[in-house]
C-alpha positions in Angstrom: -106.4 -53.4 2.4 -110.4 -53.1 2.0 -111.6 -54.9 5.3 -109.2 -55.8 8.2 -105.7 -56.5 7.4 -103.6 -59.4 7.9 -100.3 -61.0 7.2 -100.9 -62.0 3.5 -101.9 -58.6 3.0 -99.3 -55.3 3.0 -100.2 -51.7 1.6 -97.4 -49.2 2.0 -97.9 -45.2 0.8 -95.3 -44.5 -2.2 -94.1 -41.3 -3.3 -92.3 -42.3 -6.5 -93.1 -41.2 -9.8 -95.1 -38.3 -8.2 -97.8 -40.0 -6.8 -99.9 -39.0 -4.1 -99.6 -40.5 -0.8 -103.2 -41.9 -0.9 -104.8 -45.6 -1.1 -104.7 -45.6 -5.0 -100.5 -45.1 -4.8 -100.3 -47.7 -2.0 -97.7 -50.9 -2.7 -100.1 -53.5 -2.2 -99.1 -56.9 -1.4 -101.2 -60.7 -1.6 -100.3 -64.0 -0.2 -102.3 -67.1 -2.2 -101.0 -70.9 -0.6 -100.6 -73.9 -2.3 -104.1 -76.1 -1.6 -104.6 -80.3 -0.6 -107.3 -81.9 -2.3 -108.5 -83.6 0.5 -111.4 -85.7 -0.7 -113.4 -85.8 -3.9 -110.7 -84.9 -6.0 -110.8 -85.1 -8.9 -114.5 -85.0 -9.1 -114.6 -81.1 -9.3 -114.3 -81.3 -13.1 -117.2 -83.9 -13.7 -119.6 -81.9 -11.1 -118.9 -83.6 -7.9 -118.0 -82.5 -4.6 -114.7 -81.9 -2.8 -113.4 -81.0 0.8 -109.7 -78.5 0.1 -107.6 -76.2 2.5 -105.5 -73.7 1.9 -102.4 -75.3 2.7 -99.8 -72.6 5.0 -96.4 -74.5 4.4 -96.1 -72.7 0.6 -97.3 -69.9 -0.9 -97.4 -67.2 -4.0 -96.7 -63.2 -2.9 -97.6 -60.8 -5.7 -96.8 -57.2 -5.2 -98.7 -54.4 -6.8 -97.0 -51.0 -7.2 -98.5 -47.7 -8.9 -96.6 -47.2 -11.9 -96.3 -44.6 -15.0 -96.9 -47.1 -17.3 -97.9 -51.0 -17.0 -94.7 -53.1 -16.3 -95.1 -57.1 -15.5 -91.2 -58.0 -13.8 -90.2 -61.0 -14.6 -89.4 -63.4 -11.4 -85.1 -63.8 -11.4 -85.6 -67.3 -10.9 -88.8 -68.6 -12.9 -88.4 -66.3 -15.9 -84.9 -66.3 -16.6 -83.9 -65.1 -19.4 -80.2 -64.8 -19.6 -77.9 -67.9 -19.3 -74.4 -69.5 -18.3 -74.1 -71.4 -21.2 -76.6 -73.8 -23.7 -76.4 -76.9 -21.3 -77.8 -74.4 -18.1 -80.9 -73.5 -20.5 -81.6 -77.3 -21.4 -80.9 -78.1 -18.1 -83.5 -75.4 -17.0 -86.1 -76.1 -19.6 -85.9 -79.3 -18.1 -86.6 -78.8 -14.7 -88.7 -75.6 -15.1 -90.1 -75.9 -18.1 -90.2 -72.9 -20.9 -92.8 -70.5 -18.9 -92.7 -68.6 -15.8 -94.8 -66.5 -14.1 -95.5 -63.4 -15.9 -98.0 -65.0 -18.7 -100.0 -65.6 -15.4 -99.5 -62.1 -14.4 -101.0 -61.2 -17.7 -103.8 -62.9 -18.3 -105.4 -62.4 -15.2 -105.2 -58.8 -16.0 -107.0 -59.7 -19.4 -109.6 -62.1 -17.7 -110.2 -58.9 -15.0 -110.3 -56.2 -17.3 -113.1 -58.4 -19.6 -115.1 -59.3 -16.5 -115.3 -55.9 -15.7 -116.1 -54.3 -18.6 -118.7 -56.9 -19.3 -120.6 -56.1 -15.9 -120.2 -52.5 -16.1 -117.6 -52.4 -13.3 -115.8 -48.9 -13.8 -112.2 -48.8 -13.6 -109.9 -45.9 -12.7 -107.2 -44.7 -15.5 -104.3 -45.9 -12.7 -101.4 -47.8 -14.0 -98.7 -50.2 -11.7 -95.6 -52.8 -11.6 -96.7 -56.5 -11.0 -93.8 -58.6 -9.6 -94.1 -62.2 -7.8 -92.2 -64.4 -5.9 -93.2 -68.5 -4.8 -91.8 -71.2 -2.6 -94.5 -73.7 -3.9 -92.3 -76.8 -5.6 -92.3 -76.9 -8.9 -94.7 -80.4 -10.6 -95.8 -81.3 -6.9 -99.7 -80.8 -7.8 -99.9 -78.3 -5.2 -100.9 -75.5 -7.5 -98.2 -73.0 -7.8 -100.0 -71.4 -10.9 -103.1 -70.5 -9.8 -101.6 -69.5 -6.5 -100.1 -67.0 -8.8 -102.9 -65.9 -10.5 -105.0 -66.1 -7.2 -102.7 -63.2 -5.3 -102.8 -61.4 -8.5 -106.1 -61.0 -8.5 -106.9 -59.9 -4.9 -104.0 -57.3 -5.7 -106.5 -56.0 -8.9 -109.0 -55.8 -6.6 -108.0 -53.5 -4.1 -105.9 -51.4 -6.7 -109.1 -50.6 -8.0 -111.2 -50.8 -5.0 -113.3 -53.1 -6.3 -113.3 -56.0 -4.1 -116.8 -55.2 -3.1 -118.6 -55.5 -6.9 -116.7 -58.9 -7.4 -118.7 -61.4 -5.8 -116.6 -64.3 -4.1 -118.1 -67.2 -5.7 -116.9 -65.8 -9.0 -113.3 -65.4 -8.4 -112.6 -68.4 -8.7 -114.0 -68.7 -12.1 -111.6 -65.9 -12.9 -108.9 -67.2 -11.7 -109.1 -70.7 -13.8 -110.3 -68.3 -16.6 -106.8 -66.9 -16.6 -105.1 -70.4 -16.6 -107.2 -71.7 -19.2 -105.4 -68.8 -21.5 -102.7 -70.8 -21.3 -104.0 -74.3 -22.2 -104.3 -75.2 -18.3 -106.7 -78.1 -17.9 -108.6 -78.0 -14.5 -111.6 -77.7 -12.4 -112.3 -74.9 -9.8 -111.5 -77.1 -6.6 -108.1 -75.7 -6.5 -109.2 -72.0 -6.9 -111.8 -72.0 -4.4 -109.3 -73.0 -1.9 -106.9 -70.5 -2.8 -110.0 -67.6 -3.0 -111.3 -68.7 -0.1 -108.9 -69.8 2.5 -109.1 -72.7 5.3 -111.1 -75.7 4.5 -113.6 -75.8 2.1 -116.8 -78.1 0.8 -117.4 -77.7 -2.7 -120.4 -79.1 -4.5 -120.0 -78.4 -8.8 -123.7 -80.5 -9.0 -124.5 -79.5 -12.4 -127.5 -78.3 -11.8 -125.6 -75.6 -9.8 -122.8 -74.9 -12.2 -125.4 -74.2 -15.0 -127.8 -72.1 -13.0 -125.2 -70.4 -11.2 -122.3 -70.5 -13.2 -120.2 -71.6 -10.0 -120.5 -74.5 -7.1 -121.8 -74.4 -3.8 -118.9 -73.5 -1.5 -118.8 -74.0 2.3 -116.4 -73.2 4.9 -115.6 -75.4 7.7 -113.8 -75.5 10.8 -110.5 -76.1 10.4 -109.9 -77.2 14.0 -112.1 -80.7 12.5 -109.4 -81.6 11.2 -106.6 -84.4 12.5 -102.5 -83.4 12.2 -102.1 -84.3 8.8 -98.7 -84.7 7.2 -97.2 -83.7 3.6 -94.9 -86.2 1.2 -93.1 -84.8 -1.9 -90.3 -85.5 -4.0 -87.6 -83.0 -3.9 -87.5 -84.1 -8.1 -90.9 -85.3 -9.2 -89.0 -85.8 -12.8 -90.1 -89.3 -13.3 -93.6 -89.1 -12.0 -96.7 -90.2 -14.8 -96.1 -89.1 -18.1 -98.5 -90.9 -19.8 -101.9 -88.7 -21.0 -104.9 -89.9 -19.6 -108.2 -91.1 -21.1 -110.5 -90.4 -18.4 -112.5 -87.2 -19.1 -112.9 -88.6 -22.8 -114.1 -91.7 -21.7 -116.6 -90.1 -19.1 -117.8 -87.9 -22.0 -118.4 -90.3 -24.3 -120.6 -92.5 -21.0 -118.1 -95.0 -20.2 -120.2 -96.4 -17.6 -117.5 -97.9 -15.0 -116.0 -94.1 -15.6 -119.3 -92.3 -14.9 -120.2 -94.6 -11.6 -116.6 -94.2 -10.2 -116.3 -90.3 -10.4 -119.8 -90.3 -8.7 -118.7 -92.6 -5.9 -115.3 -90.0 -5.3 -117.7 -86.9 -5.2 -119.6 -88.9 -2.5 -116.0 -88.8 -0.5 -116.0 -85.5 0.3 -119.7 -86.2 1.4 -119.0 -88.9 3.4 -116.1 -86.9 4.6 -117.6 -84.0 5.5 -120.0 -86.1 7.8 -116.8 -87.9 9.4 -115.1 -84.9 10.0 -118.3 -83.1 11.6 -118.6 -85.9 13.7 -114.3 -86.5 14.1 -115.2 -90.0 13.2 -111.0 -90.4 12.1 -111.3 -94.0 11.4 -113.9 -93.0 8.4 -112.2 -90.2 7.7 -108.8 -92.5 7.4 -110.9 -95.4 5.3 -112.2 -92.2 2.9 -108.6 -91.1 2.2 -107.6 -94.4 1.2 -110.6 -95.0 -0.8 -110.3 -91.5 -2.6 -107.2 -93.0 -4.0 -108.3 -96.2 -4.9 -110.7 -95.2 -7.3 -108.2 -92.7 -9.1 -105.7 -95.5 -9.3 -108.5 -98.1 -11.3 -110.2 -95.0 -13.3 -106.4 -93.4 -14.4 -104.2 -96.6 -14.1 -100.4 -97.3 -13.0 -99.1 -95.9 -16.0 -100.7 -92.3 -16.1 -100.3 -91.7 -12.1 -96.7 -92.7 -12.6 -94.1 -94.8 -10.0 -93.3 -92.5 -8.4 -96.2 -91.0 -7.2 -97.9 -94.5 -5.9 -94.6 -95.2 -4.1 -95.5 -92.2 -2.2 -98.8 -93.3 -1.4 -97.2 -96.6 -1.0 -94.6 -95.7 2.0 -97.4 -94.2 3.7 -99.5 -97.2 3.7 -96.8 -99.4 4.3 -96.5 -98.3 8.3 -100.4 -98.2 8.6 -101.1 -94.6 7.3 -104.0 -93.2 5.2 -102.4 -91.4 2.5 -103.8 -90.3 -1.4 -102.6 -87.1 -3.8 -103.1 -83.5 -2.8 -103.7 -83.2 -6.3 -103.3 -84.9 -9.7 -100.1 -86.0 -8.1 -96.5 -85.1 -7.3 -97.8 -84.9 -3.3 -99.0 -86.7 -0.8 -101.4 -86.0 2.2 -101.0 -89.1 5.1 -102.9 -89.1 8.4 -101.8 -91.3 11.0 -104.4 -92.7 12.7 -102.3 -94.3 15.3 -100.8 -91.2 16.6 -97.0 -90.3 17.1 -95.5 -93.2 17.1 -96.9 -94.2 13.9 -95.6 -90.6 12.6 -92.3 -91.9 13.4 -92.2 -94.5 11.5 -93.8 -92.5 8.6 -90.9 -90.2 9.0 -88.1 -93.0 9.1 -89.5 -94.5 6.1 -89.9 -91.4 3.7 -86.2 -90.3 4.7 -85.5 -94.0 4.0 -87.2 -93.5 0.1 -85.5 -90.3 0.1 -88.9 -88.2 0.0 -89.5 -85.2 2.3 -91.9 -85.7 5.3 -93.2 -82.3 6.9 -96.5 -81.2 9.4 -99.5 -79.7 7.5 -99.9 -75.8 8.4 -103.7 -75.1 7.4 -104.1 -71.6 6.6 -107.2 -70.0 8.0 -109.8 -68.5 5.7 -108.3 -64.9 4.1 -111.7 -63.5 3.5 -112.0 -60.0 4.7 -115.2 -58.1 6.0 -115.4 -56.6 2.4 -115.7 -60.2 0.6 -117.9 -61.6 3.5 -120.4 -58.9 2.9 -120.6 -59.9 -0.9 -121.0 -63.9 0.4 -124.3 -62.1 2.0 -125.8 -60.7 -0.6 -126.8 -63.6 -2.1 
């Protein structure tokens, strides 16, 4: 790896296919973790502010071998191809849907190439193998894709030794860029965790996104923040299905639309301050309120039952819960400590959700992207 190494990052020397045993014909190897939207969310698309992490419990792997010719492998699982019979390919379209991983694969490799060659970033005549593998459930809002795309990415840039001309603020960008190639609707929030690692203020002002092309992005401590606790479904099936009307309506200047995104990008303000200060009683009234406003701007019907029944059971035993995401997971504190976790645990086993401890990942930047963050 360029900088220090780390677990989410393996190079091994190859000698197939005639290579040389050097850096360009090492296996490379890049962890990306699912993220929490902690606060703010979803402000990040109508250029508010949000507080992420990089969430440790699930991640993406994408290995990068030096190949004759360029080969995407598709995952055994998420791109199956081959069948038992026509009921186990509905049954799988069901409950993976038609596409897997290896359209990610691709089009970040399309998004990459372009970005270089439109900044006059030379690239070497190398070719490789691309192959993933995730444990990030499927429809939990947890961001398995960009994850994907994320890992992918870092694996580009060391292949082609790059990482030091690709700023970190714009990764990001590429990685939605890549998503968006596939009809993905979203704001950077998520990627900027994933890029960045650890816990994250973002600020998408508009002023900045237009001058700069990218947010204002801030690490902070992760030690700031409380145990924190995940909720999922183990089949998220049922969760909202109906579309929602909210970005048209905050384009056309639906006022209640426009004031209620602005007061969920001051969350993650507010939030920030809390956590600075480990004011948890704020912090727990923010989390709360964070979802209160997404539930009158998107409604019952587009959130789904599910997902509020999640939220719901949290609340019910005195915990601060919201989504992680656009739903399909929960984050719950417990302000009152491990008792109250207890009962939190009893009563998600009782719904038949799963209940585990937040891991926060620490930030994966190396000395190589660090240095780039300084040259500002």
């Amino acid at each position: 790896m360029v900088g220090e190494a780390n677990e989410d990052t393996q190079i091994e020397v190859s000698e197939e296919m005639g290579f040389d045993a050097n850096a360009s014909s090492a296996s490379i190897e890049h962890k990306a973790y699912a993220r929490v939207g902690l606060l703010g969310n979803p402000s990040d698309v109508y250029y508010g502010r949000t507080i992420s992490f990089s969430l440790g419990n699930f991640w993406a792997s994408v290995r990068l071998q030096p190949s004759e010719d360029l080969v995407f492998l598709p995952h055994p699982t998420h791109d199956l191809v081959q069948f038992r019979s026509l009921d186990h390919l509905v049954n799988r379209l069901h409950k993976e849907g038609y596409y897997g991983g290896v359209r990610l694969l691709m089009s970040i490799c399309k998004v990459f190439y372009n970005y270089c060659k439109e900044n006059n970033i030379d690239l070497h005549d190398g070719n490789f193998t691309l192959s993933y593998d995730t444990n990030i459930p499927r429809q939990a809002g947890l961001s398995g894709s960009s994850a994907i795309v994320a890992a992918a990415l870092s694996c580009l840039l060391d292949f082609y030794k790059v990482r030091h001309l690709v700023k970190v603020e714009v990764r990001p960008n590429l990685v939605l860029n890549a998503e968006k190639e596939h009809g993905i609707v979203a704001g950077l929030q998520d990627r900027v965790a994933q890029v960045y690692g650890g816990l994250v203020y973002m600020d998408f002002s508009k002023e900045y996104m237009d001058n700069l092309g990218h947010g204002i992005y801030i690490p902070m401590d992760i030690s700031l923040l409380p145990p924190l606790y995940l909720i999922y479904a183990e089949n998220p099936s049922d969760s909202g299905k109906v579309h929602s009307t909210v970005q048209q309506r905050w384009l056309n200047g639906d006022e209640f639309i426009i004031k209620s995104m602005a007061e969920v990008a001051n969350l993650a303000s507010e939030g920030r301050t809390a956590l600075l200060e480990k004011d948890y009683s704020k912090f727990a009234y923010l989390m709360n309120h964070n979802f209160d406003l997404r539930r009158r701007m998107f409604g019952e019907d587009v959130l789904g039952a599910l997902n509020v029944e999640m939220v719901e059971v949290a609340r019910r035993v005195g915990a601060a819960s919201k989504f992680t995401g656009s739903g399909g997971a929960v984050v719950a504190f417990c302000p009152d400590g491990p008792s109250q976790v207890k009962l939190l645990e009893d009563a998600c086993q009782k719904a038949g959700f799963i209940i585990q401890p937040v891991e926060v990942k620490p930030s994966c930047l190396s000395d190589i992207d660090l240095k780039t963050l300084l040259s500002n």
